[in-house]
ZALONU-705173 format. One record per atom (N, C-alpha, C, O, CB): atom name; y, z, x; residue in one letter; residue number from 0. Coordinates in nm, 3 decimals, decimal comma. Glycine has a CB too. Layout:
[paro "CA" [Y Z X] "A" NUM]
...
This chain:
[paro "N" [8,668 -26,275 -10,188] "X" 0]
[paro "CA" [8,658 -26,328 -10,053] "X" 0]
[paro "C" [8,764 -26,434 -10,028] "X" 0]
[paro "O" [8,751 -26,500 -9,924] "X" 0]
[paro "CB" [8,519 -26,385 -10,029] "X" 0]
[paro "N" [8,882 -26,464 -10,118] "X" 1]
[paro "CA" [8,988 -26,533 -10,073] "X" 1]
[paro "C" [9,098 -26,538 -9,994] "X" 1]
[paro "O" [9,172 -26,631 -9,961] "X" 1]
[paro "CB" [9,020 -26,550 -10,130] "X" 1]
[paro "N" [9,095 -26,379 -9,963] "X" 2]
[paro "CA" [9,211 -26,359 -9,863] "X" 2]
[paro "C" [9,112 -26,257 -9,736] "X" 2]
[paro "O" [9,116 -26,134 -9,738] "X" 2]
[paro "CB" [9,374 -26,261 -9,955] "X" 2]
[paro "N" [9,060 -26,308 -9,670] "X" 3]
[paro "CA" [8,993 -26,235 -9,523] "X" 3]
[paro "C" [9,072 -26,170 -9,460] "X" 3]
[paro "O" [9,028 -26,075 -9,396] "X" 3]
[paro "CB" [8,943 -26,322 -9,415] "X" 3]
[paro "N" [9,211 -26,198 -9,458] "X" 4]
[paro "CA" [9,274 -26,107 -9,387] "X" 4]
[paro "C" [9,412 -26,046 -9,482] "X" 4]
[paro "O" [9,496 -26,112 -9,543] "X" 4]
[paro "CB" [9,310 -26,179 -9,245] "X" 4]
[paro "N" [9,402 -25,934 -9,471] "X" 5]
[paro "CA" [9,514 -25,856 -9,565] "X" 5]
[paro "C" [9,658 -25,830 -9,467] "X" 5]
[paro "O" [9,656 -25,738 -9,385] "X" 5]
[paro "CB" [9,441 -25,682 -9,621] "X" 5]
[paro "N" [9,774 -25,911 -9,478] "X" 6]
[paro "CA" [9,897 -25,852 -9,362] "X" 6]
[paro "C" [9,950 -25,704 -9,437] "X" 6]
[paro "O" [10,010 -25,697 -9,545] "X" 6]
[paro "CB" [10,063 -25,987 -9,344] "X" 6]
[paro "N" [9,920 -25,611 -9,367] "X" 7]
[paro "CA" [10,037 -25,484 -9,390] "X" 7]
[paro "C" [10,133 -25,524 -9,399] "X" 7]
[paro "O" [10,128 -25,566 -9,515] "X" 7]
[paro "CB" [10,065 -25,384 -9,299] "X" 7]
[paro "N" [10,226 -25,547 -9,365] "X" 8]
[paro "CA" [10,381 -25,640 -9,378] "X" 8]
[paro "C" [10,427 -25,714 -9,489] "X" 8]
[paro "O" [10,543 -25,735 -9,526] "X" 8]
[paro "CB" [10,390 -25,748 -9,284] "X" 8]
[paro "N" [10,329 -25,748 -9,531] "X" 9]
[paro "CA" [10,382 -25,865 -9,564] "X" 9]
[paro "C" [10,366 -26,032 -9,531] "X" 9]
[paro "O" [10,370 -26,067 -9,414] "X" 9]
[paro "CB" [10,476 -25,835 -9,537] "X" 9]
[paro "N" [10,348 -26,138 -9,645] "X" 10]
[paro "CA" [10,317 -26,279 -9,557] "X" 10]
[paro "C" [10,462 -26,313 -9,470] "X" 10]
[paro "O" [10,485 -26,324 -9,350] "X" 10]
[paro "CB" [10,275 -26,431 -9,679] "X" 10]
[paro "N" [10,555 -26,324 -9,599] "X" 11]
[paro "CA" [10,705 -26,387 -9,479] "X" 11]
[paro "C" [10,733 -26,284 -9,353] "X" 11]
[paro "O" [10,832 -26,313 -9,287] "X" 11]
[paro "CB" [10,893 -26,388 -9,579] "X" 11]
[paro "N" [10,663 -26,172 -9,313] "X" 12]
[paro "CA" [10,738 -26,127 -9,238] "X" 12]
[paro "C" [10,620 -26,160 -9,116] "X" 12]
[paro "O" [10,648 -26,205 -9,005] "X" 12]
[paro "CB" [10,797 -25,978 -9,278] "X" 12]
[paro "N" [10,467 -26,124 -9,170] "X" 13]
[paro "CA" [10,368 -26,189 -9,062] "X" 13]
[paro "C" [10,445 -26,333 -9,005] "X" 13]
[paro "O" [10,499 -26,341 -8,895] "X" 13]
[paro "CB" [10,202 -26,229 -9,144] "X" 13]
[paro "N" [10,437 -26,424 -9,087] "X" 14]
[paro "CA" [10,488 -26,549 -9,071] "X" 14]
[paro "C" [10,626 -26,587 -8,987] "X" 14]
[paro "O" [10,643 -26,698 -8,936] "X" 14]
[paro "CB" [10,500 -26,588 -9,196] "X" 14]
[paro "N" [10,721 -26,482 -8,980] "X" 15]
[paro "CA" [10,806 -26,496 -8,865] "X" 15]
[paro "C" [10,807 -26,468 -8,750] "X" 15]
[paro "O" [10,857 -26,522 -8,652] "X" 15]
[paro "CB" [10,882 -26,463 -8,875] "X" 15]
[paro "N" [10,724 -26,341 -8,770] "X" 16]
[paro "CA" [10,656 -26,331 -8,609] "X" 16]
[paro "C" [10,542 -26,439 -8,504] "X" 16]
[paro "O" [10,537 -26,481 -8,388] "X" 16]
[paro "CB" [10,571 -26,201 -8,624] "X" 16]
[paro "N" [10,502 -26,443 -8,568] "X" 17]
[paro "CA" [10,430 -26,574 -8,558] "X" 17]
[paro "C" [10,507 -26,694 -8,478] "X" 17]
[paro "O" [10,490 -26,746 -8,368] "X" 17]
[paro "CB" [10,402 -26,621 -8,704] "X" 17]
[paro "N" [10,625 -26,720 -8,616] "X" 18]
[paro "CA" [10,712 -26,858 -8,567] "X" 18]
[paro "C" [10,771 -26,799 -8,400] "X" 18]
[paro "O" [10,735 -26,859 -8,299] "X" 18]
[paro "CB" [10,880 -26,902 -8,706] "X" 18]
[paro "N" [10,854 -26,691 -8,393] "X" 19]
[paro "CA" [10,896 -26,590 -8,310] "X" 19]
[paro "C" [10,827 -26,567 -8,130] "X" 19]
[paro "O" [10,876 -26,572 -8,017] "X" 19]
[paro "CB" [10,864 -26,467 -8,408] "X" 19]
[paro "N" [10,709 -26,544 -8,179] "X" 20]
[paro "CA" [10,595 -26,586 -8,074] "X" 20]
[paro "C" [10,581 -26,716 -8,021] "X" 20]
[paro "O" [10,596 -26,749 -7,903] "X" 20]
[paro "CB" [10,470 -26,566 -8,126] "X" 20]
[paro "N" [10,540 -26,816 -8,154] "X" 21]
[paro "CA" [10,601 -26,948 -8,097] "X" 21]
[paro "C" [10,698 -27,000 -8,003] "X" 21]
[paro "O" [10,686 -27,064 -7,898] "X" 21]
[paro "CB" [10,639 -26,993 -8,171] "X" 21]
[paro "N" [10,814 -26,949 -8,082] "X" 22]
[paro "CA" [10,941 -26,936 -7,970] "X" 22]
[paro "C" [10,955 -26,960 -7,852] "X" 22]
[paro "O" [10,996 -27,052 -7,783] "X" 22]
[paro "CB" [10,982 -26,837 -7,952] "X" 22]
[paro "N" [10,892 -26,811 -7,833] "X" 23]
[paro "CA" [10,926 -26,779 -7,668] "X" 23]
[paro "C" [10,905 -26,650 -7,724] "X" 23]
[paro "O" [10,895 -26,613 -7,841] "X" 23]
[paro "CB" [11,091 -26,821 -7,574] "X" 23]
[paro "N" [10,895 -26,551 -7,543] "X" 24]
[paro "CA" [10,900 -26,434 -7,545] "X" 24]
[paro "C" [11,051 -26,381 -7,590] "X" 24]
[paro "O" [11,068 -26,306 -7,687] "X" 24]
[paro "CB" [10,852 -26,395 -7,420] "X" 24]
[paro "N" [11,100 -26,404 -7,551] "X" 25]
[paro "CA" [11,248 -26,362 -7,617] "X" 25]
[paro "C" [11,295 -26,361 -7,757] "X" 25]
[paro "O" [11,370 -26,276 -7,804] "X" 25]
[paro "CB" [11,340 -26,442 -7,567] "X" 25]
[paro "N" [11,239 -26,480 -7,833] "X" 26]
[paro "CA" [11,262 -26,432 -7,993] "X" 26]
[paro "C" [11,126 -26,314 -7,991] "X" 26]
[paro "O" [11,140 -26,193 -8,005] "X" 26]
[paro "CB" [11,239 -26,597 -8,139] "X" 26]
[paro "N" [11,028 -26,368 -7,976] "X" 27]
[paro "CA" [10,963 -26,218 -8,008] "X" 27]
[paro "C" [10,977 -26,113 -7,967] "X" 27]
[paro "O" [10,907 -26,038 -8,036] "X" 27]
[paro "CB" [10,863 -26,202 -7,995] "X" 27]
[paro "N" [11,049 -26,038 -7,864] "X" 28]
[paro "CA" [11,156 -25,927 -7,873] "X" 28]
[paro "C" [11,220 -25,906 -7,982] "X" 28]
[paro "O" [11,192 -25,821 -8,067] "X" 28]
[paro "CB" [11,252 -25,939 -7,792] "X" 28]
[paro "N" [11,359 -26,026 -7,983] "X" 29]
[paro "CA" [11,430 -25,946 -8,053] "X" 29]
[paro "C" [11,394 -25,949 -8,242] "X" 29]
[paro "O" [11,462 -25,914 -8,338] "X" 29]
[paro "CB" [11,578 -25,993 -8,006] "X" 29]
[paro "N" [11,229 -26,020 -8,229] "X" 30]
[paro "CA" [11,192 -25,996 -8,353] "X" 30]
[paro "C" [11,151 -25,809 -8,367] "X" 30]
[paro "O" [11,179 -25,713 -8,439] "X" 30]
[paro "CB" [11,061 -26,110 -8,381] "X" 30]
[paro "N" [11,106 -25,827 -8,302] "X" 31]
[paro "CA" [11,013 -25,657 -8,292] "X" 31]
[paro "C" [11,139 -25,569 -8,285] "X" 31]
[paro "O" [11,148 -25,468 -8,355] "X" 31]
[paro "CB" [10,890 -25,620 -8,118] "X" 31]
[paro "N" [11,227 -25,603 -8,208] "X" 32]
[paro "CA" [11,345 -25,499 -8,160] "X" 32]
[paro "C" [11,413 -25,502 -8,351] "X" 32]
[paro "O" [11,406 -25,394 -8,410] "X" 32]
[paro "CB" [11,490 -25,589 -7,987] "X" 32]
[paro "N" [11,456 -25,591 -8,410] "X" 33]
[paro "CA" [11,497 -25,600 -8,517] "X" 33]
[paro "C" [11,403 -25,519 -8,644] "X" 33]
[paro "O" [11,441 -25,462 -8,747] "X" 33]
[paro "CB" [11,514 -25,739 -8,524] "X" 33]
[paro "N" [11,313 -25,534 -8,607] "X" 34]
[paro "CA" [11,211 -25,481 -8,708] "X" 34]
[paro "C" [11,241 -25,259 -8,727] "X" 34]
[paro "O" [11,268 -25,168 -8,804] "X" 34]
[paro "CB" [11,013 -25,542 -8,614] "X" 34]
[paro "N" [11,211 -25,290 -8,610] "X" 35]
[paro "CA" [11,225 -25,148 -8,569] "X" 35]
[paro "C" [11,351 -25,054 -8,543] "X" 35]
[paro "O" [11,353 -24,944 -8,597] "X" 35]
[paro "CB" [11,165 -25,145 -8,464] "X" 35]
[paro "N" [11,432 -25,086 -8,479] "X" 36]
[paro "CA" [11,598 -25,106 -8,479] "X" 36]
[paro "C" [11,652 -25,022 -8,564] "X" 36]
[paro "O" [11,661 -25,054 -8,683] "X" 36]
[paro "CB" [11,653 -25,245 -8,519] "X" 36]
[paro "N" [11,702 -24,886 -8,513] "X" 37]
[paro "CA" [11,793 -24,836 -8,639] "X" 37]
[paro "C" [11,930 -24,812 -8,619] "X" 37]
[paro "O" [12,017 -24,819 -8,705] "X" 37]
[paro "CB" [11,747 -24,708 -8,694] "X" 37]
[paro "N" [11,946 -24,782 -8,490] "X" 38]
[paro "CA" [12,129 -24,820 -8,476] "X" 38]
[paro "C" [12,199 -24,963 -8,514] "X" 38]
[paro "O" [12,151 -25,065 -8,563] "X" 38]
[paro "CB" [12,174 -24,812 -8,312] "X" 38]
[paro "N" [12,318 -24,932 -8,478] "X" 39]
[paro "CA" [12,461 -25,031 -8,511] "X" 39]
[paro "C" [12,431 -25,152 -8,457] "X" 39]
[paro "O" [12,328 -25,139 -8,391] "X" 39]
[paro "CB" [12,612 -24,983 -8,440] "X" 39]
[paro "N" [12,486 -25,306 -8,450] "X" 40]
[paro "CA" [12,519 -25,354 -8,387] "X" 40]
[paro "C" [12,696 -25,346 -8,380] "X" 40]
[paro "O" [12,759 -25,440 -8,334] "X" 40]
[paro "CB" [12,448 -25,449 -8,407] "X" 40]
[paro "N" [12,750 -25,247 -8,421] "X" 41]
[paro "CA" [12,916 -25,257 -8,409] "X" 41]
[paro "C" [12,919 -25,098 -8,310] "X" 41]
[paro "O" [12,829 -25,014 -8,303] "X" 41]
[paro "CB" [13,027 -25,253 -8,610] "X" 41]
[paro "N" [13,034 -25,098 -8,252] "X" 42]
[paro "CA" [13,040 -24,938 -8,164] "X" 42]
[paro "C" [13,207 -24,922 -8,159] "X" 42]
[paro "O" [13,272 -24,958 -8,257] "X" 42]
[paro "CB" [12,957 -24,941 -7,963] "X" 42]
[paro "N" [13,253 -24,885 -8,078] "X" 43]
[paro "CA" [13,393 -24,770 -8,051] "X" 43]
[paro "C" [13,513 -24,886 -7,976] "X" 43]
[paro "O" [13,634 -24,870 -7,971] "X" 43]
[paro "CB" [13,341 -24,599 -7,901] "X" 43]
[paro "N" [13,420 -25,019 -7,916] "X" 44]
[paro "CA" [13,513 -25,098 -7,807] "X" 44]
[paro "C" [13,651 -25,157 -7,963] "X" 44]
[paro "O" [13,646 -25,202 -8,077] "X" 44]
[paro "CB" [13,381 -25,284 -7,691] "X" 44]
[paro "N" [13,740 -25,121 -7,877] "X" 45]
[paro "CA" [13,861 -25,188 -7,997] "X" 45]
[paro "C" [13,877 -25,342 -7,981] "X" 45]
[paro "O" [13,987 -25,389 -7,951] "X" 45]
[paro "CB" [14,036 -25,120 -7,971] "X" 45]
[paro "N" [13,743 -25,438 -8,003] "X" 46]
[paro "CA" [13,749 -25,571 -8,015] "X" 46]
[paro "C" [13,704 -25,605 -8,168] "X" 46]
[paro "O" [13,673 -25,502 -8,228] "X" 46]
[paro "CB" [13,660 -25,636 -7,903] "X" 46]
[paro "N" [13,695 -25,712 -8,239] "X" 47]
[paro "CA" [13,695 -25,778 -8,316] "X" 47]
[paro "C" [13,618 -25,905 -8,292] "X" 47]
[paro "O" [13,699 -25,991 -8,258] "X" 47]
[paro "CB" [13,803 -25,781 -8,342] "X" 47]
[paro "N" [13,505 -25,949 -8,295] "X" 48]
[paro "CA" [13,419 -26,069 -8,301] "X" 48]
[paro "C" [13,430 -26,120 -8,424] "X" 48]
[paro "O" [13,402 -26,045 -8,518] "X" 48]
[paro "CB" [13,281 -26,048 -8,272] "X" 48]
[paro "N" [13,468 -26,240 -8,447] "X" 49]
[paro "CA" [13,485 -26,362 -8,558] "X" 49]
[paro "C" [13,378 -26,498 -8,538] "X" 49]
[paro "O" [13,417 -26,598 -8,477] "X" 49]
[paro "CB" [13,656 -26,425 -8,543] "X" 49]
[paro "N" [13,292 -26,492 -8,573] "X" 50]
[paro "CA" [13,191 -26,624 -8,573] "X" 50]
[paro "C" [13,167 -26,687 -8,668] "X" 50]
[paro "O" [13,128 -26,644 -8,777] "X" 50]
[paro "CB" [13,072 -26,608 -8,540] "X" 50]
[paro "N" [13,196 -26,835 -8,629] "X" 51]
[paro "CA" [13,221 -26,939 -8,727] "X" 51]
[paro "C" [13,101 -27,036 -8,701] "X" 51]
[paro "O" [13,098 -27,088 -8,590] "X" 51]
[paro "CB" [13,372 -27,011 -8,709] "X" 51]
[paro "N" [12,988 -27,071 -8,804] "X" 52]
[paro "CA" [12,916 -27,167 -8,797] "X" 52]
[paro "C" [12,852 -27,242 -8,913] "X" 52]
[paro "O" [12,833 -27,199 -9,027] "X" 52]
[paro "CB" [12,843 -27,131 -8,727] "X" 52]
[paro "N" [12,814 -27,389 -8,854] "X" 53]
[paro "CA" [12,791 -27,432 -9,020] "X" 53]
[paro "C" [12,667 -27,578 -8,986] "X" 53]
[paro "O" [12,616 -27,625 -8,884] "X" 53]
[paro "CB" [12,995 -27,503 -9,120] "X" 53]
[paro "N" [12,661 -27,599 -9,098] "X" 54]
[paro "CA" [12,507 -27,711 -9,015] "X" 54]
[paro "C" [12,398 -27,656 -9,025] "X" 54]
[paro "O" [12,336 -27,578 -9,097] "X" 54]
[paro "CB" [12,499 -27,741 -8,843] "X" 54]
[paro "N" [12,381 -27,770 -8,860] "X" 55]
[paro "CA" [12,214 -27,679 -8,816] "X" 55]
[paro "C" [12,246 -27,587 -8,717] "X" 55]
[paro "O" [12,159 -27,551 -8,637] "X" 55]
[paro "CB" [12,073 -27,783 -8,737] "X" 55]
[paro "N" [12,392 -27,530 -8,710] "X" 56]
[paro "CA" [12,404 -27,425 -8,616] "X" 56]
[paro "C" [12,376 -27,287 -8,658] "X" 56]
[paro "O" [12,385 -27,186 -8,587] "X" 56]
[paro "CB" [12,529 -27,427 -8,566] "X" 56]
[paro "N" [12,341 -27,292 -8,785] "X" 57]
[paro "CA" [12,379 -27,191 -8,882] "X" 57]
[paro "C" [12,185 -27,104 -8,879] "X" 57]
[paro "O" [12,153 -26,992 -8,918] "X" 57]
[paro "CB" [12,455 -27,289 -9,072] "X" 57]
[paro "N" [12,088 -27,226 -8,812] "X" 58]
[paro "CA" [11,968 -27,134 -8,775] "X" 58]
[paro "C" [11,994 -27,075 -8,627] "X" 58]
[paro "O" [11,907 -26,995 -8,594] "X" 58]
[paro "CB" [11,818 -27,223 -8,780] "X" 58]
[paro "N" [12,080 -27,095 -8,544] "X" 59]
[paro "CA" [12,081 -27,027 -8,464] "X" 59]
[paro "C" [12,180 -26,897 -8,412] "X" 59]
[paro "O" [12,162 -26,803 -8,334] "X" 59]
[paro "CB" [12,068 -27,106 -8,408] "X" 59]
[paro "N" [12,252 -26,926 -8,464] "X" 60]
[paro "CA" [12,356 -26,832 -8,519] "X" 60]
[paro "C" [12,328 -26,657 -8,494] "X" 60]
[paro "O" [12,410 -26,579 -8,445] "X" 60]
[paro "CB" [12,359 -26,866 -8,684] "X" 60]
[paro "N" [12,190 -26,625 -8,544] "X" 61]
[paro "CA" [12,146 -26,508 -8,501] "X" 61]
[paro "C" [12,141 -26,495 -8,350] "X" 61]
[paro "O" [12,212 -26,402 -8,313] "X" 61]
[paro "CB" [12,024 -26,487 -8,557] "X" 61]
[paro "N" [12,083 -26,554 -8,257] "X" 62]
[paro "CA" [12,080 -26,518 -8,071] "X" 62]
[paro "C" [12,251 -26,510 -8,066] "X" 62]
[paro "O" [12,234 -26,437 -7,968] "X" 62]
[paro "CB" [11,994 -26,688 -7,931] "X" 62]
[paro "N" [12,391 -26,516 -8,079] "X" 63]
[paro "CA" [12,485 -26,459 -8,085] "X" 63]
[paro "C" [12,472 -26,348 -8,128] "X" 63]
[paro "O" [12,448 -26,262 -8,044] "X" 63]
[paro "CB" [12,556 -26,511 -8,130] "X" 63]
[paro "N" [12,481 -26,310 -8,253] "X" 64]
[paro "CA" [12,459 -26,163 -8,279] "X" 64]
[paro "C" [12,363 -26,075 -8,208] "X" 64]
[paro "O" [12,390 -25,960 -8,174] "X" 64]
[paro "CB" [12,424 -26,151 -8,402] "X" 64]
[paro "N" [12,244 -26,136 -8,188] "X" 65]
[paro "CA" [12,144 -26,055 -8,080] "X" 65]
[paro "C" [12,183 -26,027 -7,939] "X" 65]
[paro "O" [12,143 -25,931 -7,873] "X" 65]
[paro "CB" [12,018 -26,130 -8,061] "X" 65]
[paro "N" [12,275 -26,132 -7,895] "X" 66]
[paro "CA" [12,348 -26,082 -7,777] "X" 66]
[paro "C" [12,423 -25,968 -7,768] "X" 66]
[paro "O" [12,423 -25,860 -7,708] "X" 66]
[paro "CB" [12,424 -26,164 -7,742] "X" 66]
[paro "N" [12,494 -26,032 -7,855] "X" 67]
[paro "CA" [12,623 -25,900 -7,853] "X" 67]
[paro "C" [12,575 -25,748 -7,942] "X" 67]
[paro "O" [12,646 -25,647 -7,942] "X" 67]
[paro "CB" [12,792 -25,975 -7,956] "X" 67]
[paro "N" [12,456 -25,757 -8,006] "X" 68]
[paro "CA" [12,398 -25,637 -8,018] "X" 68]
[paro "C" [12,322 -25,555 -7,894] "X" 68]
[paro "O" [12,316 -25,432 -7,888] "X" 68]
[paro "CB" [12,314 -25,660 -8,116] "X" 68]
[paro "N" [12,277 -25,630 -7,816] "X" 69]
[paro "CA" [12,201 -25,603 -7,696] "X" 69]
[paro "C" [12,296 -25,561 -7,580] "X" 69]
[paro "O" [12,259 -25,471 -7,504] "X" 69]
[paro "CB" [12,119 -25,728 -7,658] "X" 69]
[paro "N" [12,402 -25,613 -7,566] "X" 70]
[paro "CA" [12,509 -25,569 -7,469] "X" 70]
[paro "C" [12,546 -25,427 -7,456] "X" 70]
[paro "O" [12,504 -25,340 -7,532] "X" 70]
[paro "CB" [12,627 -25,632 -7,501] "X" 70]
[paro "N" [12,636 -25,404 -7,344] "X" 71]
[paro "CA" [12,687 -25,209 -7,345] "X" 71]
[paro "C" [12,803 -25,197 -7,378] "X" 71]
[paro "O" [12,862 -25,089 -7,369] "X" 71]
[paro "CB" [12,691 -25,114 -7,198] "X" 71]
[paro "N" [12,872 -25,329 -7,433] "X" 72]
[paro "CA" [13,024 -25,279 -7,480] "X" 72]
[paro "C" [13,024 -25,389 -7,615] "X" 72]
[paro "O" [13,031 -25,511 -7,628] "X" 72]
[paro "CB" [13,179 -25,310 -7,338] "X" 72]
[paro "N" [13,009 -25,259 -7,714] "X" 73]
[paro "CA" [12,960 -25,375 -7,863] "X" 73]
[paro "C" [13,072 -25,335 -7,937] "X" 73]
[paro "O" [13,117 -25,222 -7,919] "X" 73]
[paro "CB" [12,787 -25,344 -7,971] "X" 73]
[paro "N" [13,132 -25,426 -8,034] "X" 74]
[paro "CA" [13,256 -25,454 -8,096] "X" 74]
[paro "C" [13,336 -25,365 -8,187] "X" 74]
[paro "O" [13,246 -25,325 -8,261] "X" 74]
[paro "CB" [13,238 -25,555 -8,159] "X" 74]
[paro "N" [13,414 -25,324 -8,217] "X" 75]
[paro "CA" [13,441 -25,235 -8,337] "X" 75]
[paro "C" [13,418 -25,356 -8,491] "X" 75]
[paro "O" [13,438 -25,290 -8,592] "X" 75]
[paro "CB" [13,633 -25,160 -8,315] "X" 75]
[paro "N" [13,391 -25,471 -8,517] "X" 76]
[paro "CA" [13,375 -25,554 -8,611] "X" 76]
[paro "C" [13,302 -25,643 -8,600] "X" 76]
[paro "O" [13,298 -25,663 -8,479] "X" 76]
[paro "CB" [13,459 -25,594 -8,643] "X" 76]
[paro "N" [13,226 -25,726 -8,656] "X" 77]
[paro "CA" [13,160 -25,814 -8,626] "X" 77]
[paro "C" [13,183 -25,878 -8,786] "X" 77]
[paro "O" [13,183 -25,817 -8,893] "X" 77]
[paro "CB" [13,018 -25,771 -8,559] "X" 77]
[paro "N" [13,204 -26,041 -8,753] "X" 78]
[paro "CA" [13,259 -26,068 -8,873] "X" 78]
[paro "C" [13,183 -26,231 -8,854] "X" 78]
[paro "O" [13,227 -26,309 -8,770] "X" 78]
[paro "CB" [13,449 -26,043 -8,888] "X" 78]
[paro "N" [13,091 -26,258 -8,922] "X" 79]
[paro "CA" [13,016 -26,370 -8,920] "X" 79]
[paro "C" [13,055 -26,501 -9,064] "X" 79]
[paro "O" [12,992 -26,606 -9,071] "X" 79]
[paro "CB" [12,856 -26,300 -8,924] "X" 79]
């Protein structure tokens, strides 16, 4: 009787959704969208994305990439 509730998932992954929800509706999208997600975030456009971060920029760092994965003209590289 120590664990009442069993996560299918997993604890760290229950546990980000969670934080995610916290959030806002918008990380919990692109939590679920990520989860599930089986295409690219790179495609055919002949650009090159270079992202540079360091700190405490470095937890947010992902909503860039979620942008430009979510967009209709996504990069031939993505280089983080």
């Amino acid at each position: 009787m120590r664990h009442l509730v069993r996560w299918p998932w997993g604890r760290q992954l229950a546990r980000g959704w969670v934080q995610a929800a916290v959030a806002g509706p918008g990380a919990l999208f692109c939590a679920c969208r990520n989860r599930f997600a089986t295409g690219p975030v790179t495609d055919d456009a002949p650009v090159v994305v270079s992202l540079t971060s360091y700190g405490d920029r470095i937890r947010t760092v992902h909503w860039v990439v979620e942008a430009i994965g979510r967009g209709s003209v996504r990069p031939q590289r993505l280089i983080l």
